[in-house]
C-alpha positions as CSV (number, residue, x, y, z in Angstrom):
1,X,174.8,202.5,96.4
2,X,173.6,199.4,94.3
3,X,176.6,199.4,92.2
4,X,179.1,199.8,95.0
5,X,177.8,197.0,97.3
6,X,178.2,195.2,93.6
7,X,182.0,196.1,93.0
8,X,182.3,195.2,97.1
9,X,181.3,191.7,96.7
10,X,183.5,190.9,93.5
11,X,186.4,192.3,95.5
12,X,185.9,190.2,98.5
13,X,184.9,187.2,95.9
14,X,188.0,187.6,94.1
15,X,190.6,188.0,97.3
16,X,188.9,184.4,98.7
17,X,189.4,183.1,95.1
18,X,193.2,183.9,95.7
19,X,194.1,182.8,99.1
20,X,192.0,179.6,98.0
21,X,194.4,179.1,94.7
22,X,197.0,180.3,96.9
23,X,197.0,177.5,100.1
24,X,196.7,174.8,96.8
25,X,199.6,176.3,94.7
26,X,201.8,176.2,98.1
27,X,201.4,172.6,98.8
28,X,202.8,171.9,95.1
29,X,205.1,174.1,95.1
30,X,206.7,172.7,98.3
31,X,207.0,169.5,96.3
32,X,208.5,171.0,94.0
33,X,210.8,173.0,96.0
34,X,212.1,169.7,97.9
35,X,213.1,168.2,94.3
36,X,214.6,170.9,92.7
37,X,217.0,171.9,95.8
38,X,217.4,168.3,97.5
39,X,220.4,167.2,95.6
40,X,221.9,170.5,96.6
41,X,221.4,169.9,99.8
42,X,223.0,166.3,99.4
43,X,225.7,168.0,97.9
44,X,226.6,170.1,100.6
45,X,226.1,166.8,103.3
46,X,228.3,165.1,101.2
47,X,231.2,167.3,101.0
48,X,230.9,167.2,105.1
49,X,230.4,163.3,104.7
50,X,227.1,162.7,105.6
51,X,224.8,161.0,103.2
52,X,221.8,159.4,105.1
53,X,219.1,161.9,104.9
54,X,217.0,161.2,107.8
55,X,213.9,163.9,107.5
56,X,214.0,166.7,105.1
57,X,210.9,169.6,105.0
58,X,209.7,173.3,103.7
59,X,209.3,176.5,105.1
60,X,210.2,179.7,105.3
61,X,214.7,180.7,105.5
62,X,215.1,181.6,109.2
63,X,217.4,184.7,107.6
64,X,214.9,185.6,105.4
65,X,211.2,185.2,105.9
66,X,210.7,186.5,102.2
67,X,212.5,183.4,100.7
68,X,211.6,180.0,101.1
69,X,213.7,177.5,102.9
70,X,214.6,173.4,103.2
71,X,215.6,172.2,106.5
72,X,217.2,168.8,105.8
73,X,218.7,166.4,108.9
74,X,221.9,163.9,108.1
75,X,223.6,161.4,110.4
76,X,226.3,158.7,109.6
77,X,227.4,155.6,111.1
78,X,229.0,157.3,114.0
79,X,226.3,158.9,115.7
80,X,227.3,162.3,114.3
81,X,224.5,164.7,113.0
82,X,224.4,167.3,110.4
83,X,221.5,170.3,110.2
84,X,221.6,172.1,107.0
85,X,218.8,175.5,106.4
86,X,218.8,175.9,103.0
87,X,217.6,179.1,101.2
88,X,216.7,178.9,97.5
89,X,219.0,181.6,96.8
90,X,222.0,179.5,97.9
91,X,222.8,180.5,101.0
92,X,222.8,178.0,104.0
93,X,223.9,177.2,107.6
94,X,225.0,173.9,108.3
95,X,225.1,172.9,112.0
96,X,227.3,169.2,112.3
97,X,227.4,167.6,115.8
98,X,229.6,165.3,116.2
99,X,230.7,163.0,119.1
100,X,234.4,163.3,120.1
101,X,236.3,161.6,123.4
102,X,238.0,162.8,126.3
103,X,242.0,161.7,126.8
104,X,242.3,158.6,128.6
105,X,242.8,158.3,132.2
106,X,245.5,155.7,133.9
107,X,243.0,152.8,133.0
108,X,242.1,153.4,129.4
109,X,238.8,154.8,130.4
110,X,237.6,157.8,128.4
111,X,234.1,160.2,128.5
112,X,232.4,161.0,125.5
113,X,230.9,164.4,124.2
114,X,230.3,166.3,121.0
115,X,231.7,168.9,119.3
116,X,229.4,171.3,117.2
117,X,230.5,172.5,114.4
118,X,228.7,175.8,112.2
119,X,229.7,175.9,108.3
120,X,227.9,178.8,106.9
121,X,227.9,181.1,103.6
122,X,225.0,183.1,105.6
123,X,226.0,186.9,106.3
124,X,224.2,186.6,109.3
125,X,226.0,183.4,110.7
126,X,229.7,182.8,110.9
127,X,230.9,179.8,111.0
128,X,232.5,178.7,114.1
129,X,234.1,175.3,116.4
130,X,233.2,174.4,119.8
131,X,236.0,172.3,121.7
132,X,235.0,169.0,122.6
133,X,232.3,169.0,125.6
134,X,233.7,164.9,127.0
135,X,234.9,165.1,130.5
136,X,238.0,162.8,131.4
137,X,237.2,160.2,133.6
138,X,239.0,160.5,137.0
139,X,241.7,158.2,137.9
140,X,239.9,157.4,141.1
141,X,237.9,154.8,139.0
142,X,241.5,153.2,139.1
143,X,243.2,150.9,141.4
144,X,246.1,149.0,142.3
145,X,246.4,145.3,143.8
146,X,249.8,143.5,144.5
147,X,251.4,140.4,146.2
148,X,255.0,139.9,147.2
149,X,257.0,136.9,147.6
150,X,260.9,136.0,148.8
151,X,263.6,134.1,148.0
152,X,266.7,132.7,150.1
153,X,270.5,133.0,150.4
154,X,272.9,135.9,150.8
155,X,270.4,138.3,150.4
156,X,266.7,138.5,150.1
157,X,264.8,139.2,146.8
158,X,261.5,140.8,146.7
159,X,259.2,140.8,143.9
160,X,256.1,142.4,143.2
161,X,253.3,141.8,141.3
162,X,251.0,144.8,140.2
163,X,247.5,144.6,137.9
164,X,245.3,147.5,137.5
165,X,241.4,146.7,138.8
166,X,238.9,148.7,137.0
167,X,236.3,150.0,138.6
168,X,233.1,150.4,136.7
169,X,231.6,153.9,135.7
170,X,228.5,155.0,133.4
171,X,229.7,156.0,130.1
172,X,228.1,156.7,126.5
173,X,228.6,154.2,123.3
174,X,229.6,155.8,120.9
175,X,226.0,156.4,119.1
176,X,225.0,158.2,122.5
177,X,221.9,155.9,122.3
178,X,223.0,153.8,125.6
179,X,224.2,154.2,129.0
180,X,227.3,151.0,129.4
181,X,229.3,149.1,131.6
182,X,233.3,151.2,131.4
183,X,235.0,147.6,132.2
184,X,232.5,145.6,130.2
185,X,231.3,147.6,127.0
186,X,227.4,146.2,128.7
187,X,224.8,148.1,128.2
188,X,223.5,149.1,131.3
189,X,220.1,151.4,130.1
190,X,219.1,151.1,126.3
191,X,218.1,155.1,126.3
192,X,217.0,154.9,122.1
193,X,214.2,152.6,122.7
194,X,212.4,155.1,125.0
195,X,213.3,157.8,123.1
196,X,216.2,159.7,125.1
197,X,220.0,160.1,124.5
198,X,222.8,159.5,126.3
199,X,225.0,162.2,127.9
200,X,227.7,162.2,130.6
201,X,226.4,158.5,130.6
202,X,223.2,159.1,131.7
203,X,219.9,159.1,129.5
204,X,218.4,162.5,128.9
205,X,215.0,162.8,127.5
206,X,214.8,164.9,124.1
207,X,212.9,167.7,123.1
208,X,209.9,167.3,121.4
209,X,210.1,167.6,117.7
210,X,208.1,167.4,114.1
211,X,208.9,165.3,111.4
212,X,207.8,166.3,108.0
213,X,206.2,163.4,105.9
214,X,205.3,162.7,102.2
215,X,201.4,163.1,102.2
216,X,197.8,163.0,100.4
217,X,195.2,165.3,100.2
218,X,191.5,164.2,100.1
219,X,191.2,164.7,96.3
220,X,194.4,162.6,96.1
221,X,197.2,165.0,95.0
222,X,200.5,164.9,96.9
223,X,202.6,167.4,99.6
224,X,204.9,167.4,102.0
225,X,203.4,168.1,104.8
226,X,205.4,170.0,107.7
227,X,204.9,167.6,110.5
228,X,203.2,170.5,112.7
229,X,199.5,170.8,112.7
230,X,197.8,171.6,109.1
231,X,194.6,171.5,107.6
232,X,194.2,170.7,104.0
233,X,192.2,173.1,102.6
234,X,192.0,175.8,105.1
235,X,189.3,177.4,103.7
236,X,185.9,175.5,102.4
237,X,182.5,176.0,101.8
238,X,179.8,175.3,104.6
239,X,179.4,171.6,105.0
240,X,182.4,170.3,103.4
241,X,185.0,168.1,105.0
242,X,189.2,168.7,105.8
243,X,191.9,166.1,106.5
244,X,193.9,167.5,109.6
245,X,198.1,166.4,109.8
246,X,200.1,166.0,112.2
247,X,203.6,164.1,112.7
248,X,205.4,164.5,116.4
249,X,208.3,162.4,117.4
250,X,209.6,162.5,121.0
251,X,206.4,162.8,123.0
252,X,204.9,160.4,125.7
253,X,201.3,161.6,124.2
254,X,199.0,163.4,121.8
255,X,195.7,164.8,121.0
256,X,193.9,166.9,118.5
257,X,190.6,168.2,118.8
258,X,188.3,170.5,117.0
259,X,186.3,173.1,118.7
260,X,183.5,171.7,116.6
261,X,183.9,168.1,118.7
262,X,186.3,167.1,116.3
263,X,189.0,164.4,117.4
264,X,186.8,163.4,120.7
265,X,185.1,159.7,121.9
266,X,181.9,160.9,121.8
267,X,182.5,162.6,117.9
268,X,181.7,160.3,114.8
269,X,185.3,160.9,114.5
270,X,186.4,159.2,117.3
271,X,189.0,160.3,119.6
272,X,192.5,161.3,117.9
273,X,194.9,160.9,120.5
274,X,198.2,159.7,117.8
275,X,201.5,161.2,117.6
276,X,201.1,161.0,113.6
277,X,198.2,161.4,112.0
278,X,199.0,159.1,109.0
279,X,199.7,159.8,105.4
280,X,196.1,160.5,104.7
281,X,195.4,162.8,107.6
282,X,192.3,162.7,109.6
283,X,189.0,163.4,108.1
284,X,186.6,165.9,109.7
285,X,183.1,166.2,110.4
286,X,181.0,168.5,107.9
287,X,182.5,172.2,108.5
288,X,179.7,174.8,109.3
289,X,181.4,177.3,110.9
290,X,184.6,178.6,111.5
291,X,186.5,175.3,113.5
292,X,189.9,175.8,115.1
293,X,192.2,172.4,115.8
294,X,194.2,172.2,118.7
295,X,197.3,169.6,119.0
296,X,198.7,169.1,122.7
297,X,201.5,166.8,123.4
298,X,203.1,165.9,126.4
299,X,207.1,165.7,125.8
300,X,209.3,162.4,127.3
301,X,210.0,162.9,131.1
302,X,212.5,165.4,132.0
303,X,212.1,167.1,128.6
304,X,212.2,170.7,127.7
305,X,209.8,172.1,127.5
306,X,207.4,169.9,129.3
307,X,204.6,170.2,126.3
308,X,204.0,171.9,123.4
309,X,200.0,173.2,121.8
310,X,199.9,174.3,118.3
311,X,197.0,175.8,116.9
312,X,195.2,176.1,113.0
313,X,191.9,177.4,111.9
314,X,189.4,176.5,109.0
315,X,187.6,179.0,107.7
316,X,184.1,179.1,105.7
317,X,183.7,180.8,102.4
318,X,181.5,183.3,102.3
319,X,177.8,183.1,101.7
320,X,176.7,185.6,98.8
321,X,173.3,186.8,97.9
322,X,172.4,188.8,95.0
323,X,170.9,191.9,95.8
């Protein structure tokens, strides 16, 4: 009986040891990951011509949860977006949105739109070509003003003078990040400095989103962290401290809390109530038991969906005692 509790406890000792080594080796191997495949990546983006890599991060290939994955976001001087998945064994879907015009109506006025475009070597994705979502503008926008005159003698002459009036509608710039003036190119609502886009010249609020971020452990080595919420490490002895990440973009507010107090005004961590949780994370109070941290953000308004609540654990090592 001795001897099995024995051979029980050095199996439970050595399975902790390797989920321990194993949330560590992770976080260097994204690192890793990111710089081996990145220029891959930019290869692909630049064949579509995009080559400003806005956010780039690791995870698991949507197609298949057995391989690992780089989701990388592109845009170029146009307002035009490209979305490339990447999967370490080459395949990839590349999503490209990018903004296109209606024809012009009797004044010169057109609508704006995108067109989304799918470019994929996946099996499981085809690549396919949505027509251009801008609407005309109507010609009712337009109209016509005139004067006549006359002249004398044998007959009389007419003549008449006609000059199209515009009449002023809400379109899109071409960035879709403002809401302007058809006749006078003015920017009626600046929709990027609150966060929204412009569509069908009107600013919609975006979804909200995570950004993934270069990062820092608390022993100093570096990650890429997701931008959702992470602990670093997940699983500790009793008394020792985490740092907590987060990175949300698109969201009127945040908070993270820890069923331990964690993240609260009355904690000795203070209250974390941050879309981003800096480079550095936050540090916890001393773990003694198992602590789950809860992030809770409310998106812009008008957003779908209206919030989002994310969810990770820390767990304590266990405690064993020689028999």
């Amino acid at each position: 009986m001795e001897r099995t509790r024995m051979m029980q406890t050095g199996a439970a000792l050595a399975a902790t040891a390797l989920l321990l080594i194993g949330n560590i080796a992770y976080a260097a191997n994204a690192a890793s990951v990111e710089a081996q495949f990145s220029a891959k990546l930019n290869a692909i983006a630049s064949s579509l011509g995009f080559s400003t890599e806005t956010s780039i991060s690791v995870g698991q290939y949507t197609y298949n949860t057995s391989h690992t994955g780089l989701n990388a976001v592109y845009t170029d001087p146009n307002g035009n977006t490209l979305t490339i998945e990447y999967c370490v064994n080459g395949a990839y879907v590349a999503t490209e949105q990018m903004v296109c015009s209606s024809a012009p109506n009797a004044c010169g006025m057109v609508g704006t739109g995108f067109i989304t475009k799918v470019i994929s070597n996946e099996r499981q994705v085809s690549s396919s070509q949505t027509a251009c979502t801008a609407r005309t503008v109507s010609n009712s926008l337009c109209s016509a003003s005139g004067g006549a005159g006359s002249g004398s003698g044998s007959g009389t002459t007419t003549s008449v003078t006609t000059t199209n009036k515009c009449i002023s509608a809400h379109l899109c710039n071409a960035a879709n990040t403002a809401v302007i003036d058809s006749c006078t190119n003015s920017v009626l609502d600046d929709c990027g400095s609150r966060g929204y886009i412009c569509s069908n010249g009107a600013c919609l609020a975006q979804s909200i989103s995570f950004y993934s971020f270069p990062a820092q452990t608390g022993a100093g080595q570096s990650f890429t962290a997701t931008g959702h919420l992470q602990v670093s490490p997940a699983l500790v002895q009793k008394g020792s401290i985490v740092q907590v990440y987060w990175n949300v973009l698109h969201a009127s507010g945040c908070t993270v809390t820890g069923s331990n107090g964690d993240g609260l005004d009355t904690s000795t961590t203070g209250a974390w109530s941050t879309p981003f949780s800096g480079a550095s994370g936050k540090v916890s109070s001393p773990i003694t038991g198992q602590t789950i941290y809860h992030l809770v953000c409310a998106g812009l308004p008008g957003a779908v969906p209206a919030s989002i609540d994310e969810s990770v654990t820390v767990s304590i090592l266990p405690d064993y005692q020689e028999q």
